[in-house]
C-alpha positions as CSV (number, residue, x, y, z in Angstrom):
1,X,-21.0,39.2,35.4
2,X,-22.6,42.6,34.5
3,X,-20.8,46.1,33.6
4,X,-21.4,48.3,30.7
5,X,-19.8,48.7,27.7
6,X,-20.3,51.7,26.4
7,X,-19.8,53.0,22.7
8,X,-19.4,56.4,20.7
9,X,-18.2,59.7,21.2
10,X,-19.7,60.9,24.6
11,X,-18.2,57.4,26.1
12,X,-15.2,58.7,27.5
13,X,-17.2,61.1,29.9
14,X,-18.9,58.2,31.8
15,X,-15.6,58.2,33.4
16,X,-16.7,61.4,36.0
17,X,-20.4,59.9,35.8
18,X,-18.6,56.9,37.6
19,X,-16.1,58.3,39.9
20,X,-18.7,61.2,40.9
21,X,-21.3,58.2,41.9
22,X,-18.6,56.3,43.8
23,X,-16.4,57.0,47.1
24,X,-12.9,56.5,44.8
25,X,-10.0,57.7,46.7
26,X,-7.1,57.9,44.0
27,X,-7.2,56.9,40.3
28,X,-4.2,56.1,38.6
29,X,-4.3,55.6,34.6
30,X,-2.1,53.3,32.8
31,X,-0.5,54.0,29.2
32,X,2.1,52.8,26.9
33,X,4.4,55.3,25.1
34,X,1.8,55.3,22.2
35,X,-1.4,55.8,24.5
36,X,0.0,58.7,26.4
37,X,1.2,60.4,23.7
38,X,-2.1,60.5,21.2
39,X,-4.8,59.3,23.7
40,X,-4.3,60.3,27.0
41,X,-4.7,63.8,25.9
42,X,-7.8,63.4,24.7
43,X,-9.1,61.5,27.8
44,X,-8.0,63.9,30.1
45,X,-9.8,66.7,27.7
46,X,-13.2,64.5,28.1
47,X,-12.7,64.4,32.4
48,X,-11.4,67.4,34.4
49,X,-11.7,64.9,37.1
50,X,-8.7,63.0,36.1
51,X,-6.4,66.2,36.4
52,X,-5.3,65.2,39.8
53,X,-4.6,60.9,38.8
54,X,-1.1,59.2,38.9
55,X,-0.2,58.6,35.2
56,X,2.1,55.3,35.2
57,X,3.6,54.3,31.8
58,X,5.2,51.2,30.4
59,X,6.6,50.7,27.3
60,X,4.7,49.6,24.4
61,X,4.7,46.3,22.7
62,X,3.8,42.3,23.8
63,X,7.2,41.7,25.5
64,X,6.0,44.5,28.2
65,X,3.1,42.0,29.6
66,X,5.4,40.5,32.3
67,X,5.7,40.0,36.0
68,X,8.3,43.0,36.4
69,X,5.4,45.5,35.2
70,X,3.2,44.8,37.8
71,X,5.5,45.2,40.6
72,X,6.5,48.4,38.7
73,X,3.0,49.3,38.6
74,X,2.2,48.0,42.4
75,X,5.0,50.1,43.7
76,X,3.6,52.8,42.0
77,X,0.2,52.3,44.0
78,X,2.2,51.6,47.5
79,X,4.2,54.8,46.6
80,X,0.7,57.3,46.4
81,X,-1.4,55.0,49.0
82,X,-3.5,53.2,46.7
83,X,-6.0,51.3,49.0
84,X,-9.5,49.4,48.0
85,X,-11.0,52.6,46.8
86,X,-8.8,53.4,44.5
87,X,-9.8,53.1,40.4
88,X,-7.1,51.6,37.6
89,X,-8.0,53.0,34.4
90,X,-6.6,50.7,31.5
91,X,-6.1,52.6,28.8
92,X,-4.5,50.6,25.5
93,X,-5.1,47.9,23.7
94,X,-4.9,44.2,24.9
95,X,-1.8,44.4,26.4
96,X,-2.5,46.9,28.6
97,X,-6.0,46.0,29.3
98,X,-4.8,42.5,30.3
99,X,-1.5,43.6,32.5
100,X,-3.6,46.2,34.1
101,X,-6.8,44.1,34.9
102,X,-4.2,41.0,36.5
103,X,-2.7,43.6,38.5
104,X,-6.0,45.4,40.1
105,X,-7.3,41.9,40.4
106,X,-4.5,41.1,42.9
107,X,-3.3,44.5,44.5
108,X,-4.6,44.5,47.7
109,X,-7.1,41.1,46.5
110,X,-8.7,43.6,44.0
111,X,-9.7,47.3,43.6
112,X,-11.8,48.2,40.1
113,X,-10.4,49.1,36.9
114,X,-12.0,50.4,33.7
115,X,-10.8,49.7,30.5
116,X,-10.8,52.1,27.6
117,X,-9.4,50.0,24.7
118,X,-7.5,51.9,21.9
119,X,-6.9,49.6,19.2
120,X,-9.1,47.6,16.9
121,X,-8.2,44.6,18.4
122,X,-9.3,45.6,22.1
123,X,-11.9,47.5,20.8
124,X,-13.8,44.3,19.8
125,X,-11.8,41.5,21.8
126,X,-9.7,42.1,24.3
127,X,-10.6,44.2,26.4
128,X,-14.0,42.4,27.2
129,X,-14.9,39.4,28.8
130,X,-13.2,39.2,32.2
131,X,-10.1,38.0,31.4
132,X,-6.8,39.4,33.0
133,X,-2.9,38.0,32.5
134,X,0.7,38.4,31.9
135,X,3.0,36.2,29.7
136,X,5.7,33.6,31.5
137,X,8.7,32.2,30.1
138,X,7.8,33.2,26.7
139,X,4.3,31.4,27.3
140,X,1.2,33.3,26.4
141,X,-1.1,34.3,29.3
142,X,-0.3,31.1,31.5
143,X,-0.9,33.7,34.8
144,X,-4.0,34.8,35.3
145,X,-7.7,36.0,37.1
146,X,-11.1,36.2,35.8
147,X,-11.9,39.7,37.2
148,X,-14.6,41.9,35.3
149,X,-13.3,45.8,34.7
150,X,-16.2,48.5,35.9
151,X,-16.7,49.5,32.4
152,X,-15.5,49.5,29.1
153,X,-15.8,52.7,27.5
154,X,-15.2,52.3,23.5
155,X,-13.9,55.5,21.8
156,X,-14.1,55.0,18.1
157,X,-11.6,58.2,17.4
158,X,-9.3,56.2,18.9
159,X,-8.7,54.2,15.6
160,X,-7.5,57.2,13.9
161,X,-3.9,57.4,16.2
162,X,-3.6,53.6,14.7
163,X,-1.1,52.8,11.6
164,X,-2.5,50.6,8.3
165,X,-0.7,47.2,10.3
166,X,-2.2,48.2,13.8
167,X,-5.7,48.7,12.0
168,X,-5.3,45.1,10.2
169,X,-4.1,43.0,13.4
170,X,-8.0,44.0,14.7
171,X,-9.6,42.3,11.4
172,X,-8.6,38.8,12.5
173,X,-10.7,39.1,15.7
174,X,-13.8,40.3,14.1
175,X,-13.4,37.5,11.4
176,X,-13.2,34.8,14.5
177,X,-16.3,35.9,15.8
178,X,-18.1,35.9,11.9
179,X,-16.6,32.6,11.2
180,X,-17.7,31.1,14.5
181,X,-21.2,32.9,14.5
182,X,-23.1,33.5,11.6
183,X,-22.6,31.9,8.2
184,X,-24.8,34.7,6.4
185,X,-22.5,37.1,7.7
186,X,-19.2,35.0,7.0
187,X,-20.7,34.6,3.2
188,X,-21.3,38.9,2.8
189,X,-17.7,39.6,3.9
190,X,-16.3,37.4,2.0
191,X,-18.1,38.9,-1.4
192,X,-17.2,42.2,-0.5
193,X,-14.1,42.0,0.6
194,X,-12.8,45.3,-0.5
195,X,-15.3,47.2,1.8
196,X,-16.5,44.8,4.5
197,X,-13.7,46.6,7.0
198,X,-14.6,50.1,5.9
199,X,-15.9,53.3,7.0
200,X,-19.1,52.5,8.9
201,X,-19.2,48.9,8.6
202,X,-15.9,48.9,10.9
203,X,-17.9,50.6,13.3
204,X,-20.6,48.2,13.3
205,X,-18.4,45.0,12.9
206,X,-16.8,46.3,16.7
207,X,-20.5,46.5,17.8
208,X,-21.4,42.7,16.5
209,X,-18.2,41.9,17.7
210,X,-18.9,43.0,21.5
211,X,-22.6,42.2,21.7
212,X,-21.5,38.4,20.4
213,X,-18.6,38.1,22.9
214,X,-20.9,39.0,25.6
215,X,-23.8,36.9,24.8
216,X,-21.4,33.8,25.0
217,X,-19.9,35.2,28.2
218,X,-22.9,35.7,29.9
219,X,-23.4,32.0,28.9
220,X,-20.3,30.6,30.4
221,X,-18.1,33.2,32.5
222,X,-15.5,30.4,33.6
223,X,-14.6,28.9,30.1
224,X,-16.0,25.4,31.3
225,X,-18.6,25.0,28.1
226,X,-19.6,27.4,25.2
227,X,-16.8,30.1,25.9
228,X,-14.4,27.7,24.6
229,X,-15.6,28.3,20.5
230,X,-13.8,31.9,21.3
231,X,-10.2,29.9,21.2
232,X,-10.9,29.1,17.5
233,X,-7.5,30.2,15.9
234,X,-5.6,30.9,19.2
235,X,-4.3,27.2,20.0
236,X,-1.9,27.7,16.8
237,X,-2.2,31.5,17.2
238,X,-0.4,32.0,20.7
239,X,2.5,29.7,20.2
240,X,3.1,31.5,16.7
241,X,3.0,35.1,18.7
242,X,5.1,33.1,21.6
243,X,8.2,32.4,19.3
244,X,8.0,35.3,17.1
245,X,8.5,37.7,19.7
246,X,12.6,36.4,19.4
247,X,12.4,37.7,16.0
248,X,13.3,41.1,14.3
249,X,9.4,41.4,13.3
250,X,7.6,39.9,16.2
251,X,3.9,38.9,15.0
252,X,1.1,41.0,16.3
253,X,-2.0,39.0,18.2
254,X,-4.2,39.7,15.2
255,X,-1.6,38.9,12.9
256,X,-0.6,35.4,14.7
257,X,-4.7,34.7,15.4
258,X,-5.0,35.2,11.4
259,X,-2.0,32.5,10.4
260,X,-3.4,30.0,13.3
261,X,-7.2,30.2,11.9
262,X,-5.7,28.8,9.0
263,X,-3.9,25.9,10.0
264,X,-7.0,25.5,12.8
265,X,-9.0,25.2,9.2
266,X,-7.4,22.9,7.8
267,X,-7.8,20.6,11.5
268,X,-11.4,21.5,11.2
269,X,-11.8,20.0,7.5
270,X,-10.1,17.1,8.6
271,X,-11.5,16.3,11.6
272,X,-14.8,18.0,11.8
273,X,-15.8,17.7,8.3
274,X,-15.8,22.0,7.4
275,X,-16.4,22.4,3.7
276,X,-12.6,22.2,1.7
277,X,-14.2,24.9,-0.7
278,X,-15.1,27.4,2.5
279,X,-12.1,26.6,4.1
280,X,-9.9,27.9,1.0
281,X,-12.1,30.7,0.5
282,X,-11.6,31.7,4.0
283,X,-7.9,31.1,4.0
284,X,-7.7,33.0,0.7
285,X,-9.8,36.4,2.3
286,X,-7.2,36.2,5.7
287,X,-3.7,35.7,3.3
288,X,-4.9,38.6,1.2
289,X,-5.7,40.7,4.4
290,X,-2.2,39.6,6.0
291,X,-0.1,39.3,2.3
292,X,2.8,40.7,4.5
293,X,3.5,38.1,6.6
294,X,6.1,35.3,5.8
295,X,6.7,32.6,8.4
296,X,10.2,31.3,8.7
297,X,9.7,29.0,11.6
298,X,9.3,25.1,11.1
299,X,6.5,22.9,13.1
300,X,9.4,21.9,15.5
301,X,10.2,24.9,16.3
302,X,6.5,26.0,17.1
303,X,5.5,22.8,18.2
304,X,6.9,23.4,22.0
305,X,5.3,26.5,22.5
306,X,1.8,24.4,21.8
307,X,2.3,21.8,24.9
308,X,2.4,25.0,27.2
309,X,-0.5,26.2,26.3
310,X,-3.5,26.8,29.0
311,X,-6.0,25.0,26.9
312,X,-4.6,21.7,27.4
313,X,-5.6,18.7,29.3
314,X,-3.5,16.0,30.7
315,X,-0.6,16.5,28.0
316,X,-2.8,16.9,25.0
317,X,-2.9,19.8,22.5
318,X,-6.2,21.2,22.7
319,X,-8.3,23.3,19.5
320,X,-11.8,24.6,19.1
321,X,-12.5,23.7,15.9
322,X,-15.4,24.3,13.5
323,X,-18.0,22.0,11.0
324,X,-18.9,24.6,8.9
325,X,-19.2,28.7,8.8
326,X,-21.3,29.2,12.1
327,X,-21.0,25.9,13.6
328,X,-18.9,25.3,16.1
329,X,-17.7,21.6,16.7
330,X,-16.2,21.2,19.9
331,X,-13.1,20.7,21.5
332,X,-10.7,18.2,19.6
333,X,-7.5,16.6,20.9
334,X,-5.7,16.1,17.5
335,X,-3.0,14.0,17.0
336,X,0.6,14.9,16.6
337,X,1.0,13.7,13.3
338,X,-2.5,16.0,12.7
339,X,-1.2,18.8,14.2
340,X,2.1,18.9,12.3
341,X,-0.1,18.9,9.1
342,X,-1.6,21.6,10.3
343,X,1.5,23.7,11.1
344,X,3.1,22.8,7.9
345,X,0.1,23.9,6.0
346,X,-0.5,27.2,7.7
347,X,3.6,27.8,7.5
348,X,3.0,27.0,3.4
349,X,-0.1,29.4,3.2
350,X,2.0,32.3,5.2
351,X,5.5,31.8,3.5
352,X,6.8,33.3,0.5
353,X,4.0,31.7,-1.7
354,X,1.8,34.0,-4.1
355,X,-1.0,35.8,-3.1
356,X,-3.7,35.8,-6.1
């Protein structure tokens, strides 16, 4: 695994750089309805060589990372001729860059794709690391390839087409990869709360944030060892996004990541011995960040979504859970009583209860 990811205000031009040093025969771009409003523009401002790609839209939003939108997206290809020279450029945030990256991993057994994430969240997460899928039966990303984009170009400006909410989903990710990597680092944000997501800092958070991720990808591209401390939160995480999206105010990924670090804290206290006074602190920093969210689900309801989850081995639940601020523990197969201790909790923290 080696491609560039690229960061700052010239980044979106290393689009011509690569289709000018490359025998492409067609590009196509993928959007949302968000992305081709405010950020397509602007990409096609940065490359006059794009004035002649297919533009293919979906609608915005999780429920769109299905099956149905790559055939829509495949037929597009078949329709303009798309063969193994052809270029898929990804531009959106993880939904996008995960449906578009499954679906130039398999058209044709592959052609490249570059993703140019748009939100915070693919910015420092998503959008790197290799992984492609699509959602199934209301199951989060249980089809999928590992399949590496060309490059990831990172346009900060981007951040500025994103509302408050959309801004705050992205937080949770960065504070994964803090909690999980570096306890100094985990300490500084939480005394500064106030400004540890601001101005410059944010800027330099998404550059920790990508430089980590790739270190531990470079380590273990196939998720068979030391990848697997990136799942830290998304065990609870993915079936809460799962069964929210049948609600009037489906969870965002950050905002589902957020209420599963916390019951995936509480697991880690009582199973891997992670400090009870960290843990609240931590739990205190994410409900203050998320105040807005009030889960209405009960651990039966949720608890379903967990046996699907890809993570799992031979019927049993699997979490990444942590010793302390920077320490990762392993893989633990908690029991059920365990695990519905740790829904309940995480369903107390994000209910209706006061945030001091």
């Amino acid at each position: 695994m080696s491609y560039p990811v690229i960061t700052g205000p010239e980044s979106l031009k290393e689009i011509s750089k690569f289709i000018s040093g490359k025998s492409i025969s067609s590009v196509f771009i993928l959007v949302d309805s968000n992305t081709r409003q405010f950020c397509l523009p602007i990409l096609l401002s940065e490359n006059s060589t794009l004035n002649s790609a297919h533009i293919i839209e979906i609608p915005a939003g999780e429920s769109e990372k299905i099956y149905s939108n790559c055939e829509n997206i495949i037929a597009v290809f078949l329709k303009k001729y798309a063969d193994r020279n052809s270029l898929l450029i990804n531009v959106g945030g993880g939904v996008i860059t995960d449906l578009g990256g499954f679906t130039a991993s398999i058209y044709k057994r592959g052609i490249e794709f570059i993703n140019v994430p748009t939100t915070l969240l693919a910015m420092a997460d998503a959008s790197l690391g290799g992984k492609t899928g699509i959602n199934f039966q209301e199951k989060k990303n249980v089809i999928g390839t590992f399949s590496d984009p060309s490059q990831v170009l990172i346009y900060p400006s981007f951040l500025k087409t994103l509302s408050p909410r959309e801004i705050r989903s992205g937080y949770s990710e960065i504070f994964k990869h803090i909690i999980i990597s570096d306890r100094n680092k985990f300490n500084t944000m939480l005394n500064d709360p106030e400004n540890c997501f601001q101005g410059n800092n944010l800027t330099q958070l998404i550059e920790d944030s990508v430089k980590f991720k790739m270190s531990v990808i470079e380590e273990d591209y196939k998720e068979t060892g030391k990848r697997k401390i990136l799942n830290f939160g998304h065990t609870f995480g993915h079936a809460l996004e799962s069964i929210s999206q049948k609600g009037v105010r489906p969870l965002s990924h950050g905002e589902a990541i957020a209420a599963g670090m916390t019951g995936e804290l509480l697991l880690s206290n009582r199973l891997a011995g992670f400090p009870e006074s960290q843990m609240y602190a931590a739990i205190h920093f994410l409900r203050n960040i998320y105040s807005d969210i009030h889960l209405r689900f009960t651990p039966d309801d949720i608890y379903p979504y967990l046996l699907a989850d890809k993570k799992n081995s031979k019927e049993q639940v699997a979490f990444s859970l942590l010793s302390s601020p920077g320490k990762p523990a392993g893989i633990f197969y908690p029991s059920r009583e365990a695990i519905l201790e740790g829904l309940n909790f995480l369903i107390y923290e994000f209910s209706s209860t006061t945030v001091q």
